[in-house]
N, C-alpha and C positions, 0 to 999 in steps of 0.2 A: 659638932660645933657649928651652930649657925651665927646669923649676926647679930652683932650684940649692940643694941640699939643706943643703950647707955651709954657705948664710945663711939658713935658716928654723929656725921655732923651734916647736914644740908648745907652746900652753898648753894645759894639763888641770888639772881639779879634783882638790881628795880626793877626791871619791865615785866619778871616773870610773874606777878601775879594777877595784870593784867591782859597780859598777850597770851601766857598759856594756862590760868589757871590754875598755876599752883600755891596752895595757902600756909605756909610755913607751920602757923600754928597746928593744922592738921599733924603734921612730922612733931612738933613741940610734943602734943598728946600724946604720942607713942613714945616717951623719954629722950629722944634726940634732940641735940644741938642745932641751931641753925645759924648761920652767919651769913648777912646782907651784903655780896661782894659786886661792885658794876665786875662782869667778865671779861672787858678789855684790859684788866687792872692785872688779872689769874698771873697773866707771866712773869711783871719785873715789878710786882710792888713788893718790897720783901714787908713791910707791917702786914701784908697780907698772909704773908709765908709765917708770922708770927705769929698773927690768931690762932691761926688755925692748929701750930703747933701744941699753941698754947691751951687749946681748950682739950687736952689730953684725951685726945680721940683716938680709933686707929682707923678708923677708914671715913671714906669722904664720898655722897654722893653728891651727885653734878644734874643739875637739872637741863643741862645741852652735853652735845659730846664735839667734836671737834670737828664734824661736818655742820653744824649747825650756826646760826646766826652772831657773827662774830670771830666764830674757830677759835672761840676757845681753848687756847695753852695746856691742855688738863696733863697731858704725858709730861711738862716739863717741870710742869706741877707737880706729879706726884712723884718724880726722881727724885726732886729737892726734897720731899716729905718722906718719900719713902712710907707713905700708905696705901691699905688696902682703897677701892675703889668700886662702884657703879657707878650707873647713869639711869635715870629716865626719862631720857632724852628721845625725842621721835628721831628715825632715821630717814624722813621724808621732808625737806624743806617746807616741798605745799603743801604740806599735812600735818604742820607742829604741831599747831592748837590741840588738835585731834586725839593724834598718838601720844602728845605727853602727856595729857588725861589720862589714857587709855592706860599707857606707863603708869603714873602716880595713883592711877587703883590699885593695880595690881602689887604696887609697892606696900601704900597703906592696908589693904586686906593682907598681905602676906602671904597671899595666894593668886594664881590667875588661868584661865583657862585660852588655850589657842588653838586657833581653830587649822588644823595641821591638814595635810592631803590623806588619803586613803590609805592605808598598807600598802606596799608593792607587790604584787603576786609572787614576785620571782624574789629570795633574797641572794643578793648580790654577793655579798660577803662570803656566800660559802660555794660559788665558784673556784675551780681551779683557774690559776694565770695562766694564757697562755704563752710560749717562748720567745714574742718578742722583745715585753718590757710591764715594767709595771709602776706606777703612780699611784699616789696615799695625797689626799686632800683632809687638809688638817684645816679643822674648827673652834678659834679660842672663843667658849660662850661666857661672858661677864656682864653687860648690858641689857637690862631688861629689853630695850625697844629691840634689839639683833633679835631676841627670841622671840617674841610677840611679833614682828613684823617682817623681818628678815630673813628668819630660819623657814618658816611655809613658802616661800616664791623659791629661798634653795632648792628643797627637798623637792617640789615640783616639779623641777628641772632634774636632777642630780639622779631622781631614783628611777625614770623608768629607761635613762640608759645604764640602771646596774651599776651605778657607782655608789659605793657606800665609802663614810670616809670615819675619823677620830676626832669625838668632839671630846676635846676639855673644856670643862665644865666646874664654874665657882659651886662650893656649896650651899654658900647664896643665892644660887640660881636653880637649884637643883631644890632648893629646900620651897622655892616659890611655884615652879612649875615642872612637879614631882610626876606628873603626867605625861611630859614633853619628854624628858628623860624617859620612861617605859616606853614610853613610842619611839623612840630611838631605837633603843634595844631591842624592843619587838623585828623592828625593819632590818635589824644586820648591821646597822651602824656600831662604831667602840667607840665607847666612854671612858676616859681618863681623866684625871686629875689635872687642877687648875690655880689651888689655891681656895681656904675659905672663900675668901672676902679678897682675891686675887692678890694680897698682901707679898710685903716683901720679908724675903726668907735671908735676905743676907744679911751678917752682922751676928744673927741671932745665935743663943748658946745651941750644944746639940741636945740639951734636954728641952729646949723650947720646940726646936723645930721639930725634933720626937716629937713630942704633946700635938704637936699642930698637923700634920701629917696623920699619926695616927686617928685624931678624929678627921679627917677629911675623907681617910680612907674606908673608914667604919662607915660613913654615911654614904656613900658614893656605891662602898661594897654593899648595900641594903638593894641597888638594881641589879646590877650584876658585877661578875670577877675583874676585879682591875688589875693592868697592865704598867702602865705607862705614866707618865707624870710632865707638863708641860709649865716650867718656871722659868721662862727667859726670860734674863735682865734682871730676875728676883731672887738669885741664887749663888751658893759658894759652895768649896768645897766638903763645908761642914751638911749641907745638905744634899751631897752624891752620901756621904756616909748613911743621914736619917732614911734616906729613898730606901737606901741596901738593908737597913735595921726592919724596916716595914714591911718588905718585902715587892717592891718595885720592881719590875722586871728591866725599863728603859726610861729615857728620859731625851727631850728634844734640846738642841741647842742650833743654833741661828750659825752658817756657813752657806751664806749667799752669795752668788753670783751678782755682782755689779762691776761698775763701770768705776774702779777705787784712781781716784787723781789720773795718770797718764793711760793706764790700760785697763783690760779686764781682769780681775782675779779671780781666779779657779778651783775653788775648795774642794778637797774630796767630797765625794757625795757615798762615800764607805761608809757604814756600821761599822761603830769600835767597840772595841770593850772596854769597861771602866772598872776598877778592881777596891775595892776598899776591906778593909778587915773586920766589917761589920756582917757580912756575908759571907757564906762560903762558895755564893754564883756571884760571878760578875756581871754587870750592868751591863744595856746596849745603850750606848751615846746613838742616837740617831737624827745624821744632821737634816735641816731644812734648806731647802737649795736656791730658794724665790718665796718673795711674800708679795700679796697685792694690796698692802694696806692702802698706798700712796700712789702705785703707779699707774701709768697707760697700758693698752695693750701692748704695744710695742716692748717698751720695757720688762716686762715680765715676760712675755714671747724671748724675748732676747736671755733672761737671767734663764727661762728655763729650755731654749736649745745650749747653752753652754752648759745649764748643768748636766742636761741628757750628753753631749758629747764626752762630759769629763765619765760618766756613770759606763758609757759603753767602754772609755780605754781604760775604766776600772777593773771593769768587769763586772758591774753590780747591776747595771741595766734597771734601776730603781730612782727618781725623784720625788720629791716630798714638797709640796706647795703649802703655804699659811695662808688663812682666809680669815675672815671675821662678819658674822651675819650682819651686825650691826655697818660693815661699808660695804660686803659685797652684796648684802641681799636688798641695798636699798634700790628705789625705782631708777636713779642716772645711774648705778652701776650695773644693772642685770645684766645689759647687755655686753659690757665688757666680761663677765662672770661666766655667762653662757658660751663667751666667744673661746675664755681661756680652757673649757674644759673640752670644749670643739677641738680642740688644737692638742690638748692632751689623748682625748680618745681616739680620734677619727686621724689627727693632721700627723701625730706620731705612733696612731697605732697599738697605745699601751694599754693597758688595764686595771683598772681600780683595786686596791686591796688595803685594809687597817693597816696600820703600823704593828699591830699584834699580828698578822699575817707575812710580816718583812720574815725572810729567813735572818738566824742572827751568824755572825761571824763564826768561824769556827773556836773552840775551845781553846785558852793560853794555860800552860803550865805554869804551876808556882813559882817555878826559877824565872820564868819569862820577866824579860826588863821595864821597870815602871819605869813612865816620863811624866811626869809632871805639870798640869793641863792650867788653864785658864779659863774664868769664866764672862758671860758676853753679862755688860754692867758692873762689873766687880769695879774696887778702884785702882787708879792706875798705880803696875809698881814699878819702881823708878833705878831699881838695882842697884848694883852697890860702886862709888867712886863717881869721878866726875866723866862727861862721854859726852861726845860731839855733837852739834845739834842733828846733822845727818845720822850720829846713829839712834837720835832720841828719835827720829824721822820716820824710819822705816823698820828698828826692830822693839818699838815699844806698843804700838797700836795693834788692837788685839788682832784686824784682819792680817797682818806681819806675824803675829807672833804663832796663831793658829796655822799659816802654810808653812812655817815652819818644823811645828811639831809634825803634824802631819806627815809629811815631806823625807823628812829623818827616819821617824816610824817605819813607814814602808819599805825606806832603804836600810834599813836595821834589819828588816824581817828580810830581806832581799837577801842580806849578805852573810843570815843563818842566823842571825839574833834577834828571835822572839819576844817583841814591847806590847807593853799593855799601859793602856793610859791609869793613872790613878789619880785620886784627891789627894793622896801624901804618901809621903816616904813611908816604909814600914822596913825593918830587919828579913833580910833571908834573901833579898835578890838586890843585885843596883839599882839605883838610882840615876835618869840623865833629868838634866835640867836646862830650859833654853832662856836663854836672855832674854827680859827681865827678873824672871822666876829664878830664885836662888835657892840649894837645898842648904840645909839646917846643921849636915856635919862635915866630914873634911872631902872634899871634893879635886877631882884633877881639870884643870883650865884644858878648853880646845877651844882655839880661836883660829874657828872656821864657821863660813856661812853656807849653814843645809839649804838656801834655798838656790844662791848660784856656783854651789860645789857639791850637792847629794849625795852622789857615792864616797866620793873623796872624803868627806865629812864623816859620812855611815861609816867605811872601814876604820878609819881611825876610832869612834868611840865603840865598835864592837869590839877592838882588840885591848882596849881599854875594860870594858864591861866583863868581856870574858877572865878576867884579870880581877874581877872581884869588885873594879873600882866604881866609883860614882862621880857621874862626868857632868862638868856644867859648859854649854855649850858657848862663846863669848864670841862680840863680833873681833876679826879682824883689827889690824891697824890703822889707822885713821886712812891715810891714803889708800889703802886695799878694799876699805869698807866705802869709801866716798865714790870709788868708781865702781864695786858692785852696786851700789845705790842707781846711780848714770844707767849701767848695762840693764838693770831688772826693770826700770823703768822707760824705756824705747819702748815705742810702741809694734807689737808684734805683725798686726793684722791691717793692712787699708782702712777697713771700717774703723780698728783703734785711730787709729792716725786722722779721721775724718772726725772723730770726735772731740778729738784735742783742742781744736781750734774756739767751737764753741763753748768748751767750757772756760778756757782762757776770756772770753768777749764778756760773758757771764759774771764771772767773776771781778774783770773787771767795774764791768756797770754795780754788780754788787760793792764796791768797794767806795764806786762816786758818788753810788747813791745814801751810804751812811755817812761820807764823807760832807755832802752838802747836807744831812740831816741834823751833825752834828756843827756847822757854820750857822743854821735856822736859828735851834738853840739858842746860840751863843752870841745872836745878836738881837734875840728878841728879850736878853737882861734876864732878872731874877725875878720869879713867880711871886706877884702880889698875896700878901698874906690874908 
């Protein structure tokens, strides 16, 4: 399955066929759609959000990407669409003109050649790790210009200190620079799955996502054996099932360390397993700990000594960083790129290895107790009854809901009862379920909170569980839950506490400043027709 030109659509600017050369018609010739959109308009014009619907597309290429002239809205863009995506977009400011030529050959031929580093003598990947850690640098490729321009200054960097990393890969991308992919492989790098046309996978039936899946996998499996599957934000539980039908070993999910409202929160950085009755193996959920799509050195420095701290009192001594050729291999970002992988190898000592190289958790027995997971993008669910804005606050947003299952899990396994995440309920073992997630048959209430009562919460639904039952986990009473809210968010650490301050200042200024945006408005009357 490649891309199917008869449902994509070109947006371009006015200025784009001046400033960078690109001729719409050209794209018209190839059976595609184009629609004439100014880029400042991409985020809050919804007639825009309606052409495009309208012209019964499924994917949308972008002649800029969001580091380019404008910054372009396109991620908020395509949540709302819920379509597949590229760009060819240059990822060099002083070098638009250039690279998005360069891009839009490469698009229109349907082919393109890049000019990549040598081999590495040594291949990295098939190094043993040594005992004192280890790091996986993950690569989402969906933008022509990341691979044409982005990915060579990585690999230059990356390969002759022995780091190989997991690139997911559209087969969009794969189908354009069928070369690039070989030389990956060649060098010791893994290749997993990304999505055709990076599309979104939720919503859809499970013989759709079967269909789709299977051919991504058939094309992809034409370089070498695949692993692993990278669908965040574009997925639900209907496709943990298709991954397990196809035979998907793992799959990434977003459990970042950041700086969430008052403090840090601290995600397991453990491999789980995911259980579905589409397979007879279970899946490895393998979370991501730090992405540097947006941030500074600092910030990602900071997301991953917290994630490395939580990884050592795990015991897993393993973090997973997300990158993107298209921001980190442009020319203002190299040296933050170069700095963060400094700081991985040399500043913390660890060593590179695939994610198909991660050892996986150990094996759950079929009795072992399913909990019932969440996914990052789904929509939000709202649980059953009416519930107090403090608890809408803190146990409905997924980074809440996810330390929570976590959290539980561990201490399940802690107190002799063996969990294993699953996409749904099935017959033969219980079921627990945490607020907002509700299971489907008769359930026992425990209102307690796994995240400032763990044990106490564990033993109660393991003597439950052992008992045949299926527990749904509920917060507290209003006043129990308003001051676990209070206690969980105190700031832990000095440096929490030093940061407090400025996000409050922040947010204020954030607040005056839409507040006089919205006085501007409204005193400059009603837009002349």
């Amino acid at each position: 399955m490649t891309l199917a030109l008869d449902r994509t659509i070109l947006l371009w600017d006015p200025k784009d066929p001046t400033r960078l050369g690109v001729d719409p018609g050209t794209f018209e010739a190839l059976g595609m759609q184009t629609l004439c959109v100014p880029y400042d308009r991409l985020g809050g014009d919804d007639t825009v959000i309606e052409r495009i619907e309208g012209s019964g597309s499924e994917a949308v290429v972008f002649t800029r990407n969001d580091d380019m002239d404008g910054n372009p809205p396109i991620g908020p863009l395509l949540a709302r669409t819920a379509m597949g995506y590229t760009t060819i977009s240059a990822i060099d400011p002083e070098h638009q003109e250039e690279q998005t030529r360069a891009c839009t050959a490469d698009f229109l031929n349907q082919r393109g050649i890049v000019d990549l580093p040598d081999l590495p003598r040594e291949r990295g990947a098939d190094r043993a790790a040594p005992g004192n850690g280890t790091f996986s640098l993950i690569f989402d490729m969906e933008q022509v210009g990341g691979v044409r321009f982005g990915l060579p200054r990585i690999l230059k960097h990356i390969e002759p200190l022995g780091i190989r990393g997991t690139f997911f890969v559209t087969g969009f991308i794969a189908s354009i620079y069928p070369e690039v992919i070989q030389r990956l492989v060649a060098a010791g790098h893994e290749i997993a799955l990304h999505g055709n046309m990076h599309e979104f996978f939720t919503g859809r039936s499970y013989e759709d996502q079967l269909h789709r899946l299977s051919h991504h996998l058939e094309q992809m499996g034409s370089f070498t054996p695949i692993r692993g599957a990278n669908l965040i934000y574009r997925m639900d539980s209907v496709t943990v099932r298709a991954m397990a039908a196809v035979g998907i070993s793992y799959f990434v999910l977003f459990r970042k360390h950041h700086f969430y409202r008052s403090r840090y929160l601290r995600p397991s950085t453990r491999p789980r397993r995911m259980r579905t009755d589409e397979s007879r193996e279970d899946l490895i959920l393998f979370p991501v700990s730090a992405e540097t799509y947006q941030g500074d050195f600092r910030e990602i420095k900071a997301a991953t000594e917290s994630a490395w701290a939580t990884a050592l009192k795990e015991g897993t001594r393993h973090v997973s960083i997300l990158m993107h050729p298209f921001k980190d291999g442009s020319l203002k970002r190299m040296d933050l790129t170069r700095g963060i992988v400094q700081y991985l190898s040399k500043g913390l000592g660890l060593t590179s290895v695939t994610l198909a190289q991660c050892p996986a958790p150990r094996p759950l027995p079929q009795t072992a107790v399913r909990m019932l997971y969440r996914w990052d993008g789904c929509p939000r669910v709202e649980g059953p009854g009416p519930v107090s804005a403090g608890t809408r606050y803190w146990w409905q947003p997924l980074e809440y809901h996810a330390l929570r299952v976590e959290r539980l899990a561990d201490n399940l396994s802690k107190a002799g009862s063996p969990v294993v995440l699953s996409a749904a309920a099935s017959e033969g073992a219980p079921v627990v379920t945490v607020f907002p997630e509700m299971g489907a048959g008769p359930f026992t209430a425990v209102k307690r909170d796994p995240l400032c009562f763990p044990m106490r919460t564990a033993r109660l639904v393991a003597r439950l569980t052992a008992r045949g039952r299926n527990v749904e986990v509920h917060p507290p009473a209003p006043m129990i839950d308003t001051a676990d809210l209070v206690l969980f968010h105190l700031p832990r650490t000095l440096g929490e506490l030093a940061v407090v301050p400025g996000k409050i200042v922040r947010r204020l200024q954030g607040f005056m400043l839409s507040l006089f945006d919205r006085q501007a408005k409204d005193s400059s009357g009603p837009a002349r027709p």
